[in-house]
RODO-2510 file (C-alpha; in nm, 4 decimals, decimal comma):
residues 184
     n   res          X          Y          Z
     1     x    -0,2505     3,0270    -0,7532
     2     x    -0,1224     3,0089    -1,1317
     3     x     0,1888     2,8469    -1,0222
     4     x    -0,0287     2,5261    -0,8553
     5     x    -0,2880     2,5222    -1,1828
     6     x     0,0839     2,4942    -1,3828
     7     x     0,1750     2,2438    -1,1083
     8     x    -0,1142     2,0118    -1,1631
     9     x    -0,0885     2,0253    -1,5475
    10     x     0,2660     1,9339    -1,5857
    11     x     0,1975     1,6513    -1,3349
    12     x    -0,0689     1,5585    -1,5274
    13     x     0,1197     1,5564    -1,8754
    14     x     0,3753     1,3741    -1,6744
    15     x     0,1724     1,1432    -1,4899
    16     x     0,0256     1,0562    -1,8663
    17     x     0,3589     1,0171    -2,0545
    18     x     0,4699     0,7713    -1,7594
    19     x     0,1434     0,5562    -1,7318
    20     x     0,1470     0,5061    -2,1071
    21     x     0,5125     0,4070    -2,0645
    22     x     0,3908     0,1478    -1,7769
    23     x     0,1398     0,0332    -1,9869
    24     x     0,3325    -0,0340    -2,3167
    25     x     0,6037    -0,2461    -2,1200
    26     x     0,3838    -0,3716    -1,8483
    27     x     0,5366    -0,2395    -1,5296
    28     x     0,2229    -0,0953    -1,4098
    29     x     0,2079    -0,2695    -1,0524
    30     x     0,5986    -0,2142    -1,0326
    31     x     0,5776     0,1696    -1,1037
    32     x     0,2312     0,2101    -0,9163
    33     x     0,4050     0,0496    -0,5580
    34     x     0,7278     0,2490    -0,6052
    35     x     0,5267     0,6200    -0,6364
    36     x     0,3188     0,5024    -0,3117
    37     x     0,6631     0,4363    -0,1577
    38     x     0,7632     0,7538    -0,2801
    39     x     0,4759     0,8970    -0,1539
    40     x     0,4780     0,7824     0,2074
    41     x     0,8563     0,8971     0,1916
    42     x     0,7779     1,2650     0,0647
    43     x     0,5024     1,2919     0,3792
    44     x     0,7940     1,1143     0,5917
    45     x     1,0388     1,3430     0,5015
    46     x     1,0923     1,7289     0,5272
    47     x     1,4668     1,7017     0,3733
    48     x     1,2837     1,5476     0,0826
    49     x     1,0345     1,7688     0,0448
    50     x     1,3323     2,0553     0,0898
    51     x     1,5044     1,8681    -0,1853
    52     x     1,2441     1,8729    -0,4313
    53     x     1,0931     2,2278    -0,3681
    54     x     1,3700     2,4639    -0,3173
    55     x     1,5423     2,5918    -0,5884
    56     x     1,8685     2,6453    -0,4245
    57     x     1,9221     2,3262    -0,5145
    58     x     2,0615     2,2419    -0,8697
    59     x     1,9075     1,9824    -1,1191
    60     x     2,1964     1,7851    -1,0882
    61     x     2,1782     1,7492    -0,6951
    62     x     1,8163     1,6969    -0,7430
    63     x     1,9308     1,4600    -0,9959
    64     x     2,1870     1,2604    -0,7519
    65     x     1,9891     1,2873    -0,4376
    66     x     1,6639     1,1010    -0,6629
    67     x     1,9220     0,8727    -0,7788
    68     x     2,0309     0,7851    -0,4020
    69     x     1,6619     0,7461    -0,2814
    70     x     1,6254     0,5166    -0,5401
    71     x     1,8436     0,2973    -0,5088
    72     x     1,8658     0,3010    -0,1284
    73     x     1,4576     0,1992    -0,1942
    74     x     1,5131    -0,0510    -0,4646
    75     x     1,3052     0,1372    -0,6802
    76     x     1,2540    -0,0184    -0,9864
    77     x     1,4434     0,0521    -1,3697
    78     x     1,1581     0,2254    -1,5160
    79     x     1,0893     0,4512    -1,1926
    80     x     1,4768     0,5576    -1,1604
    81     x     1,4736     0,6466    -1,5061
    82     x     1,1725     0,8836    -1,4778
    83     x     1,3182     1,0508    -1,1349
    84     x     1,6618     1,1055    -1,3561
    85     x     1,4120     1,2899    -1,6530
    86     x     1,2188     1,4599    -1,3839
    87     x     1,5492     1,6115    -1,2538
    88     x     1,7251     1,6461    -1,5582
    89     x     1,3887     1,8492    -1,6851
    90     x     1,3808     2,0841    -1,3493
    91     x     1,0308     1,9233    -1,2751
    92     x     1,1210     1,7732    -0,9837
    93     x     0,9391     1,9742    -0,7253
    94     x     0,6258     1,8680    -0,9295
    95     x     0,6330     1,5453    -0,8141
    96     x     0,4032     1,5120    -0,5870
    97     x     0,1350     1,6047    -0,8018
    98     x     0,2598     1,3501    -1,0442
    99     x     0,2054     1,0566    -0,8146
   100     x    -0,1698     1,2182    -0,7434
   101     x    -0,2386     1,2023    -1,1263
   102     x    -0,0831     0,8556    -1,1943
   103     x    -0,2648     0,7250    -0,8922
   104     x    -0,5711     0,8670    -1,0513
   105     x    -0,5209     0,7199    -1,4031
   106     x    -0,4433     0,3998    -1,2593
   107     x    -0,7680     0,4298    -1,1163
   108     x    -0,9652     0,5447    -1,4165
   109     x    -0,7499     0,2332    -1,6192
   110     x    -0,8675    -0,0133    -1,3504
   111     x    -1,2275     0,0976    -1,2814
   112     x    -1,1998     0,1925    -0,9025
   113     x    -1,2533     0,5327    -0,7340
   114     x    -1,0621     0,6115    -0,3964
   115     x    -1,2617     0,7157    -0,1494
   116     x    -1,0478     0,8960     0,1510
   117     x    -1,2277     0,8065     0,5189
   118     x    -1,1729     0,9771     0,8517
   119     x    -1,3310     0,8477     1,1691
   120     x    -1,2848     0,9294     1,4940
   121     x    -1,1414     0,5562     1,6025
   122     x    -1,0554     0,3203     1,3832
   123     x    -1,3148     0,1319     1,1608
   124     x    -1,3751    -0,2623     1,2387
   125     x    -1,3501    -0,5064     0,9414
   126     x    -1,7310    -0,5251     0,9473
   127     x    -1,8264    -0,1341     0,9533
   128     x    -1,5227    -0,1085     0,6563
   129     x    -1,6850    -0,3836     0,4578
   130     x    -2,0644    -0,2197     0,5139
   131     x    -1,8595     0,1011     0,3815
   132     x    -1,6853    -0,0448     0,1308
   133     x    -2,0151    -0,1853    -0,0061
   134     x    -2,2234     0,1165     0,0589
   135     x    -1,9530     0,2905    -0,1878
   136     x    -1,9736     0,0409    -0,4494
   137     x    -2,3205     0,0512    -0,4425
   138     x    -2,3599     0,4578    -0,4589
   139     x    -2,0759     0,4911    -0,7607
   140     x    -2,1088     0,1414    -0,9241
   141     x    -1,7234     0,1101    -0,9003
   142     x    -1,5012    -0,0703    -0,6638
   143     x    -1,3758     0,1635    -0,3946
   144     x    -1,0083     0,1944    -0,2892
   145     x    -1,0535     0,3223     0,0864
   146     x    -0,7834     0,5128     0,2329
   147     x    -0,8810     0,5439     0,6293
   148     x    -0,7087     0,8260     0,8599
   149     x    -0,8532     0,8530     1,2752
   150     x    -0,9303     1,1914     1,3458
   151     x    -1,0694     1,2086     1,7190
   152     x    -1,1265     1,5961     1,6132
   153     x    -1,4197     1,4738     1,4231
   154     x    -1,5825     1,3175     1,7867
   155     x    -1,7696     1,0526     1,5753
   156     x    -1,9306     0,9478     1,2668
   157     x    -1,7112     0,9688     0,9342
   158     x    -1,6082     1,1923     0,6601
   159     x    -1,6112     1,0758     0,3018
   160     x    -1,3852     1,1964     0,0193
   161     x    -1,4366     1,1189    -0,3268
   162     x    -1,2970     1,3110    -0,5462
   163     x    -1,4072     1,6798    -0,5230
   164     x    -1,7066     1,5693    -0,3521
   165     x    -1,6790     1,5434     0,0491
   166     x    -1,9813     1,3493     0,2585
   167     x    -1,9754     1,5282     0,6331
   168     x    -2,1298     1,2667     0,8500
   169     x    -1,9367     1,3813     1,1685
   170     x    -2,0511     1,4499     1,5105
   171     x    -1,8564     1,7382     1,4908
   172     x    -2,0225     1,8952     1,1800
   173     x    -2,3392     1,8648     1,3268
   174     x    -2,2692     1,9873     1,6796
   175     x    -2,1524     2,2722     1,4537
   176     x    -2,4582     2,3604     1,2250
   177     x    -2,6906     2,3219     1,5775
   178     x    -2,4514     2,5438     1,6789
   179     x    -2,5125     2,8291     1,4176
   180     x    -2,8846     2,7568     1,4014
   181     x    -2,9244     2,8292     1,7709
   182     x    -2,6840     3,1727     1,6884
   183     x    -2,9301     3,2835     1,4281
   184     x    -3,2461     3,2111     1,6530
***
């Protein structure tokens, strides 16, 4: 457990150092779409994920296998750079909670909170706009939704926001009738 709290605070102090960076030469938007990319290839991926976590490999084939993602991806100057000190540094496998805290201080910098959704089908423009506004109405910030379908769930939705989770599922319900009628 000590190894993810050190985890989360050197992607934090990294996360920091490269979103003051973005800000001071204005490659936010550039930066902030090439970590999502990164992102969806880390989930993508198990070599990657291999390649950043094990420590078999070196920092310098961390460092050269970065550098080929990169450019295969087009990722931009300011990104590639950051990979190479990541690397170079032996932080590598802390990456992924690097993009989490850079996503969240982008966030923070732009007034919007991200709100993680899972239905059991997918959501209709109408029910995500009655969402999106019920959000913005409850936190008095803009909502960045991030949907996933989870027919587990049988209906209604979940609701993440940060730390906090809203359980509006069929599923949790069927569940707490289910221990109520145990402990009658």
């Amino acid at each position: 457990m000590a190894d993810d709290s050190r985890a989360s605070d050197v992607g934090a102090r990294y996360a920091r150092a490269l979103f003051d960076l973005c800000l001071e030469t204005g490659v936010l938007d550039t930066v902030e779409a090439d970590l999502k990319s990164l992102k969806g290839m880390i989930a993508e991926s198990s070599d990657l994920r291999i390649l950043l976590s094990s420590p078999r490999f070196s920092g310098e084939d961390k460092a050269n296998g970065l550098s080929a993602i990169a450019r295969r991806a087009e990722l931009s100057d300011t990104t590639t750079r950051f990979l190479g000190v990541l690397a170079a540094n032996r932080r590598a496998s802390a990456l992924g909670p690097i993009i989490a805290a850079f996503e969240r201080l982008v966030e923070t910098h732009r007034g919007v909170i991200a709100a993680h959704v899972t239905t059991a089908v997918p959501l209709s423009p109408t029910q995500s706009d009655t969402l999106s506004s019920a959000l913005r109405t409850a936190f008095g910030k803009d909502p960045l939704i991030e949907t996933h379908v989870d027919p587990a769930i049988l209906g209604g939705l979940r609701v993440r926001v940060g730390s906090r989770l809203y359980d509006a599922s069929l599923k949790s319900k069927l569940d707490s009738l289910k221990f109520a009628l145990k402990r009658a």
